[in-house]
N, C-alpha and C positions, 0 to 999 in steps of 0.2 A: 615958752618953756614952762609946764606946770613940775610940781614936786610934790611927793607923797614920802610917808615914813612911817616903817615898819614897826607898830607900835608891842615888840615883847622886851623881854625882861632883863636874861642872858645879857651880859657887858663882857664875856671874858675875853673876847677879843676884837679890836676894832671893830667898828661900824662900818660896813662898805656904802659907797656910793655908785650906785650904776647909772652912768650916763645912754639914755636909751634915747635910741630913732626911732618912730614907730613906724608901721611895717619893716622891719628888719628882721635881721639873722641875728639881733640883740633879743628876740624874746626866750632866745632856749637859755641866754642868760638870765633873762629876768626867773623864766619858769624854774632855774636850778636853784637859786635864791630864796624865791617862793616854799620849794621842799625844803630847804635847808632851815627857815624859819619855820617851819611847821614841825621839822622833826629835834631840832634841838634850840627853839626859841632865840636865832641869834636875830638881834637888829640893822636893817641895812637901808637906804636912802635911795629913791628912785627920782633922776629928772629928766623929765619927759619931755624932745624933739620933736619939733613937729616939721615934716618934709617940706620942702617951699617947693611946687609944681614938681614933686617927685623924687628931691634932691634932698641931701642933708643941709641942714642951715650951716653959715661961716661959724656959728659961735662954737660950733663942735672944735673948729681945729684952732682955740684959745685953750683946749683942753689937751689936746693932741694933732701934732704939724699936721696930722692923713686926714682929719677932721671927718672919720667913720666911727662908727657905732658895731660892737658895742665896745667902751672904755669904762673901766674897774677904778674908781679912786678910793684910796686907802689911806684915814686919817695918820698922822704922825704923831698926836697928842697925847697917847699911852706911852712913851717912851719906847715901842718897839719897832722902831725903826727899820734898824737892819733885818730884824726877823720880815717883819711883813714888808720888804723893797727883793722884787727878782732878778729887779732890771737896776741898777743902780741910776741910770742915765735920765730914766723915766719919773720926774718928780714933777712938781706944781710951785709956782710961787711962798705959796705958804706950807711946803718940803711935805704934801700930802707925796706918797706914793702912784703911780700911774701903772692901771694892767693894761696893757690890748692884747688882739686878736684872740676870737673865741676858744680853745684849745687851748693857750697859757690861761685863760682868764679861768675858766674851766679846771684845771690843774692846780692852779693857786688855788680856790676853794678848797679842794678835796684836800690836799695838804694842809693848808693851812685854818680850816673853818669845819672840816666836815669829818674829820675823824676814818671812823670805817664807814661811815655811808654810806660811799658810793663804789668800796673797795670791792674788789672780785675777791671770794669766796675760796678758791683755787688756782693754783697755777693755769692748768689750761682755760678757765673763766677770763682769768687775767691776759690771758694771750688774745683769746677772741676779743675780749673791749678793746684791747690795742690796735688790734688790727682795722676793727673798723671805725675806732676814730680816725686810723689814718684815711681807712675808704669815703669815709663821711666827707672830711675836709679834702681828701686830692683826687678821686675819682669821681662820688656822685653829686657833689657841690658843685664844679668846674661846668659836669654836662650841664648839670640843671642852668645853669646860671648862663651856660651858651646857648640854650632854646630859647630862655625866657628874653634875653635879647635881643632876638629875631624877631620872636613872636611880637615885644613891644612896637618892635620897629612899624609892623606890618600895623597892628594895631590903633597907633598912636600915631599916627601920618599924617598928615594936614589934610583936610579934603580931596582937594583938586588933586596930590600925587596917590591916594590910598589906593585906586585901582591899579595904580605902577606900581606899588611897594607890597600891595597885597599878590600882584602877580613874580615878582623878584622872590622876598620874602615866605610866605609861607610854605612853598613846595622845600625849600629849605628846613622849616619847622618840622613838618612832616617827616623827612629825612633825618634830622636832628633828634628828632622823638623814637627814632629806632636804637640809640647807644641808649636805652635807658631801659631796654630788654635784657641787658647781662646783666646790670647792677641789682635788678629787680629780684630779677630771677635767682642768682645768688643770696640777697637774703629773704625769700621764700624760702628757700632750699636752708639758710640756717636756723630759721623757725619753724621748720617741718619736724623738728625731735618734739618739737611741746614747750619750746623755753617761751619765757614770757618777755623777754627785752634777750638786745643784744648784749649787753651788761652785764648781764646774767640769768642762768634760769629762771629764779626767781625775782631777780633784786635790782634795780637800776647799776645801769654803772655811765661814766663819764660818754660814750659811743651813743648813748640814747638821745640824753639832751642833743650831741652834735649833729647827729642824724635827723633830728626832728624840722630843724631847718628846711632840708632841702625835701622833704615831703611833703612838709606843710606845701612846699611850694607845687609840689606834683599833686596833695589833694586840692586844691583852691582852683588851680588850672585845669584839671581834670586829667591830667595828663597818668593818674594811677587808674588801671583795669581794675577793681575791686574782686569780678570774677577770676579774670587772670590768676591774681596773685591776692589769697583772700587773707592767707596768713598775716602778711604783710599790711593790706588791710587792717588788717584787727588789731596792730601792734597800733596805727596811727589811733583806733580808737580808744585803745588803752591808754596812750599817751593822753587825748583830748580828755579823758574822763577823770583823770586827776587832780585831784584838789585844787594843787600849787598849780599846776598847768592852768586850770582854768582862772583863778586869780589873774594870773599873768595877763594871761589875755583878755582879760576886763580891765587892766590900769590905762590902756593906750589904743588908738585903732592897728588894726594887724591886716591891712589888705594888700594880699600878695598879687591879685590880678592886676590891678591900677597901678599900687603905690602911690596911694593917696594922691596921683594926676586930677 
């Protein structure tokens, strides 16, 4: 486990701590941290996991029983306690605060660290981020996450069974790679007005960071048409091209094909 810290200025409210896995669905944590220090100088603590043969290490669940990533710790040392605790139940030995899964951890920031940052603009703005943070975490995460499954299996097979697993397995993959034609296509179709994130027209909102997850994973695998769906496309390299994003992804390895196997 290495650790890095975000050296700005800003103190007004806690220091967070993000407990990061590398290759994981922790980096759209790291990356919304990354902006959030960039746009209003708050400082925040990264310690960085490293997969054992693909796996999170034990020491993650000394932090939390599910021993996943990503996990939010939030000092207790300012006296604001109650303000910064969501979950009462969720604390650490020395009564630091504990966030998980990415969507509360996500929400905690913007509430409590980020102001309007990442607010929608309008009501119906606001309706679209909602919607598809839900789409992000319970529709195109679940697919993405039952290809890439298959796919490892077939993959990552011991020699002497690969041509059995490769013959079971991938026509499945194949199969499986077709539920990823509506999701797609649906947000093509809401970045076909010209907005620039699902967030918002112009402006990040919380649905971006969540969604960046499960693309990253479709651009790495190749599993995204870029012709197909170029909009969409483009939205992945907006993402990549910013700042904080890129930061992010220079503190730790980020391989979504292997997972550091």
């Amino acid at each position: 486990m290495t650790e890095t810290t975000q050296d700005v200025s800003r103190k007004a409210a806690p220091a967070p701590t993000l407990h990061h896995l590398t290759s994981s669905q922790s980096l759209r944590i790291l990356w919304a941290l990354e902006e959030l220090a960039q746009a209003t100088s708050q400082p925040f603590t990264v310690k960085v996991y490293q997969r054992i043969k693909g796996r999170a290490p034990p020491e993650l669940q000394q932090i939390f029983p599910l021993g996943k990533s990503p996990i939010l710790e939030i000092p207790s040392s300012l006296g604001e306690t109650a303000e910064y605790r969501p979950i009462p139940f969720l604390t650490t030995a020395n009564n630091s605060t504990i966030v998980a899964e990415s969507r509360l951890i996500l929400h905690f920031l913007s509430d409590h660290y980020a102001g309007d940052l990442w607010r929608a603009s309008s009501a119906d703005e606001q309706l679209t981020d909602t919607f598809f943070q839900e789409f992000a975490t319970c529709t195109l995460a679940p697919t993405m996450d039952r290809i890439v499954t298959f796919d490892l299996i077939a993959s990552n097979a011991p020699l002497p069974a690969r041509p059995l697993t490769w013959a079971v397995f991938t026509p499945l993959v194949r199969m499986f790679l077709k539920d990823l034609a509506a999701p797609f296509a649906l947000m093509e179709q809401t970045l076909a007005s010209g907005r620039a994130w699902f967030g918002g027209e112009e402006k990040l909102g919380l649905s971006d960071f969540l969604l960046s997850w499960p693309m990253d994973v479709a651009m790495q695998r190749g599993y995204l048409d870029s012709r197909k769906y170029p909009r969409l496309a483009e939205w992945v390299e907006r993402v990549h091209s910013r700042e904080a994003y890129r930061r992010a992804v220079k503190r730790a390895s980020y391989d979504l094909v292997k997972y550091d196997l």
